[in-house]
N, C-alpha and C positions, 0 to 999 in steps of 0.2 A: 563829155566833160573833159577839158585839157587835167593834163597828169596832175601842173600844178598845184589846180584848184583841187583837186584830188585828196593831194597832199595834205593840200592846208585844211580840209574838212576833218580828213581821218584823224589829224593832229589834234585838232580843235576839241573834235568828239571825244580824244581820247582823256587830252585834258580837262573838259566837264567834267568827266567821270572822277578825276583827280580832285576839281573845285567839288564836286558832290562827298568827298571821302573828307572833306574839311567838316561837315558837320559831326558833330559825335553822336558816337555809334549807343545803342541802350545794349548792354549786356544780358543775355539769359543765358538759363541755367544750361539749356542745349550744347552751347562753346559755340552759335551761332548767333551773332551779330545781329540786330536792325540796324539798317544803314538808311542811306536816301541814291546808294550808290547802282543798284536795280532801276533807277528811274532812266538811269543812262542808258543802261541797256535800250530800254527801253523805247526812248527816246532816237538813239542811233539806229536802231533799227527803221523805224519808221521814217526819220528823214533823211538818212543816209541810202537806204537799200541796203539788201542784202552783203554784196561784198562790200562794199567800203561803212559798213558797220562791222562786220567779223575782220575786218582790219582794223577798225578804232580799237578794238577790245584785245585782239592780239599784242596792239602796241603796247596797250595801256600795263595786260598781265606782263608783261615783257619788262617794261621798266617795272614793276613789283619785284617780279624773281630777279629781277639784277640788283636790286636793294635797295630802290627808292621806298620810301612810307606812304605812299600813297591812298593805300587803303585808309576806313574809317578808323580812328585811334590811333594813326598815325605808325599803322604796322605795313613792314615791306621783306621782302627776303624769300626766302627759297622754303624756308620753315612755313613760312602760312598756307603751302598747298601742302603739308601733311597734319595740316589742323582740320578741327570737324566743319570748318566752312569751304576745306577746298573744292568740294564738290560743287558749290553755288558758284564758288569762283571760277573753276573750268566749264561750267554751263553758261558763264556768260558771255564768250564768242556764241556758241549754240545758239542761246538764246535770242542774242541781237539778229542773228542770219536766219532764225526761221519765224523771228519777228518783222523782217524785211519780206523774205520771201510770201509771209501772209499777204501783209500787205500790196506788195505786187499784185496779189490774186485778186485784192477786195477793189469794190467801187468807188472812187475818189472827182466823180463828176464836179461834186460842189463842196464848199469847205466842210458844211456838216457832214457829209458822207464820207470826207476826207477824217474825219474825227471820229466818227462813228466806225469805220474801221481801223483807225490807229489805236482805238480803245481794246476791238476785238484780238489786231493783231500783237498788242501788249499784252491780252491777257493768256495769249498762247504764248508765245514765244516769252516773254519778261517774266511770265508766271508758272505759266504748267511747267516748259521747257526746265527753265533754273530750278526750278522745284522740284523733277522729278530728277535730275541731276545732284541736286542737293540730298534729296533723300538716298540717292544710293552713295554719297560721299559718307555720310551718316552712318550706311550701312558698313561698308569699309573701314572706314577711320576713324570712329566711334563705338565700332562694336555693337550699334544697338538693333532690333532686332528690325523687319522691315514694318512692321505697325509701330514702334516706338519711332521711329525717325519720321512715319508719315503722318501719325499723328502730332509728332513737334512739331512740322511743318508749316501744320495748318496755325498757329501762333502768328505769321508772316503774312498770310490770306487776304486778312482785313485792309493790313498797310499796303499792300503790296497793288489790292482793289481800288486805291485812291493814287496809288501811283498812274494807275492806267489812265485813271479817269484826268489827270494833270498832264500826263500826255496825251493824252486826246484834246485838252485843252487847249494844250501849249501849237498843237499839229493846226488846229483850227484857226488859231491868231496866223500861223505861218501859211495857211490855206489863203486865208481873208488879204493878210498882209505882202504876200509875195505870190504872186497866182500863177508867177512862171517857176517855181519849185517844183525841184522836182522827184515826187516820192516815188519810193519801192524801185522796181527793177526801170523805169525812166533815167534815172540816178546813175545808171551806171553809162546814159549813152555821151 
């Protein structure tokens, strides 16, 4: 893949993640956010690959901490990685990179198995990963204990389980629809 297009991927990715932090956020009690902003991860991972998805996410947190609003509610700055979601937040390079790297590994012969493992590789990398990342944020910067943070967690689970399943969706139409796409570690030749 020339640099260019590179570019304009990682940009692009990064900016979904921005058009996704336009929908509002639902508040709980945790100090942890539902967003639709996980779905990027998500998403970047599997169509991007590995590295030019932990680039999308790099850029994205990059203009957050330099003081864009980017996030959902329209929060940005250097303060929201010492709120109780910054652990979700710094798990989301993580999570897009070992949600590509899944993917690299799984079977993408034909769209459905293209789907079929972008659902798998979201649900590791988009889910476990931010999750168990979240919950040690939780831990740290919430003070709560490691069962309170991983039982809040699981509040996230349900949405987070239809997130995948919309990326395996969405992976499937781009399977069907573009057959020279190229996922996981393809992505980066």
């Amino acid at each position: 893949m020339n640099s260019s297009r590179s570019l304009a991927l990682v940009s692009l990715f990064a900016a979904l993640l921005a058009v996704f932090g336009l929908i509002p956020k639902i508040d709980l009690p945790l100090g942890v956010p539902i967003t639709l902003q996980t779905l990027g991860v998500m998403l970047a991972g599997c169509l991007l690959g590995p590295k030019r998805a932990l680039q999308a996410m790099l850029l994205f947190l990059t203009a957050v901490a330099l003081g864009l609003p980017l996030l959902s509610g329209g929060r940005g700055g250097l303060g929201v990685f010492m709120a109780p979601a910054a652990g979700y937040l710094i798990g989301w390079p993580i999570g897009a990179l070992v949600t590509g790297l899944v993917m690299t590994a799984l079977p993408q012969a034909t769209p459905r198995s293209t789907a079929i493992s972008a659902f798998f590789a979201s649900a590791v990398g988009g889910l476990l990963v931010v999750h168990a990342m979240g919950v040690a944020g939780l831990v740290q910067i919430a003070n709560l204990s490691w069962t309170q943070a991983f039982f809040g967690t699981l509040v996230f689970v349900p949405g987070d389980l239809l997130k995948c399943a919309v990326c395996a969706l969405v992976v499937h139409t781009v399977a069907r629809g573009l057959p020279d796409w190229n996922f996981g570690s393809r992505a980066l030749k």
